[in-house]
Every structure is written in C-alpha cells, then in structure tokens.
C-alpha positions in Angstrom: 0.0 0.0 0.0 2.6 2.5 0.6 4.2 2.2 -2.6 0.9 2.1 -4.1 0.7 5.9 -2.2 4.4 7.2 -3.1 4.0 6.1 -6.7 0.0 8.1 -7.2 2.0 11.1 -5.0 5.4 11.2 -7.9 2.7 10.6 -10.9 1.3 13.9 -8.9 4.0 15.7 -8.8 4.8 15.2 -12.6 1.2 16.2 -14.1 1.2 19.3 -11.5 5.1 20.1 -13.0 6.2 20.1 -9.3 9.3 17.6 -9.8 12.8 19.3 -10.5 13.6 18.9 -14.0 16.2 15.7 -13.7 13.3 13.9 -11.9 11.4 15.1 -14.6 13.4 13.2 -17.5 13.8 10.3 -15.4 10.1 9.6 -14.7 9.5 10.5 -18.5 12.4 8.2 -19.3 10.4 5.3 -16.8 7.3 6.2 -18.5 8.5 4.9 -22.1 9.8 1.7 -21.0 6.5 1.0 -18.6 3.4 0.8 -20.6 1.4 0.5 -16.6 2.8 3.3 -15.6 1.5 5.7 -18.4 -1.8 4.3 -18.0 -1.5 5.0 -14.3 -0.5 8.8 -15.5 -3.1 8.5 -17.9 -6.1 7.9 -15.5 -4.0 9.9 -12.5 -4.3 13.3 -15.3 -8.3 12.6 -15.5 -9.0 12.2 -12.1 -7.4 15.7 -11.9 -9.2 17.0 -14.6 -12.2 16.0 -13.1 -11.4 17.5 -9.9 -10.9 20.9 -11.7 -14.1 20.5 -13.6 -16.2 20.3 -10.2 -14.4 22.5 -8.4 -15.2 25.0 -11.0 -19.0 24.0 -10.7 -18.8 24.4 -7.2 -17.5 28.0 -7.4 -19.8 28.9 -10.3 -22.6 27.5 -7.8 -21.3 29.9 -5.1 -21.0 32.5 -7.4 -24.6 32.4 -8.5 -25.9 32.1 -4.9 -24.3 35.6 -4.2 -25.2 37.0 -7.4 -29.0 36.0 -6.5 -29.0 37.1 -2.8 -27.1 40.4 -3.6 -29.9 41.4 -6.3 -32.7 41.2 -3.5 -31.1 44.0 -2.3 -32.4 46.8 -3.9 -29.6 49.2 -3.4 -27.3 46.4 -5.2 -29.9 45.8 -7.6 -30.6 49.7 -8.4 -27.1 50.7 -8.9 -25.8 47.3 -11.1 -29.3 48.0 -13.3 -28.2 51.6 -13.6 -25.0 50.3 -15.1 -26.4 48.9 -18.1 -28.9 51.5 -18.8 
C-alpha cells in the first residue's frame, strides 16, 4: 500500500510540473519503458481533470448564490441595473 501511495504522489508531482527537472526526465524516461505506468499517468491526469471540472461548478454555484441574494437588495440591484442602462 505504501508504494501504491508514493507512486499516485510522484505521478502527482509530474502532471502538476512540481518535480525538479532531472526527476522530470527520469520519470518521463520510466514512463517509455512502462506501458502501466503511463496508464496510471493516464487515468492519474483525469481524475485531476475532473477535480478541476467540479471545483469550478462548485464555485460557479457559489458564485450564482451571491449574485441571486445580492440582487434582492435593492440598493445592489438599483445601482448594477443603472450600469447597463
């Protein structure tokens, strides 16, 4: 299990370009000869995708709560209105 966890954590670091550049080459170099390991890269870069895909949803959900409680304010409401007019 643990090398299960240090391997997921350096396939991290590489798709989030936080490896020093010799590490870099190496684990590039690894990823040629290991046909597993680039899958495991592979699926590792769309889990992360996906986590940046609801993360934005999340915020955009956030976003449009505020939005919707700060034009029941009338003052809010009068002066964004009076923007566009």
């Amino acid at each position: 299990m643990r090398k299960l966890l240090a391997e997921t954590q350096e396939i991290e670091q590489y798709l989030l370009h936080e490896m020093p550049a010799s590490a870099r080459l190496l684990f590039q170099a690894r990823m040629l000869v290991a046909p597993a390991l680039r899958e495991k890269v592979r699926y590792q870069r769309k889990t992360l995708q996906l986590i940046r895909w609801l993360a934005r949803e999340e915020k955009r959900r956030k976003l449009d709560d505020l939005l919707e409680r700060l034009m029941k304010e009338s003052s809010f409401h009068h002066s964004i209105t009076s923007i566009f007019k």
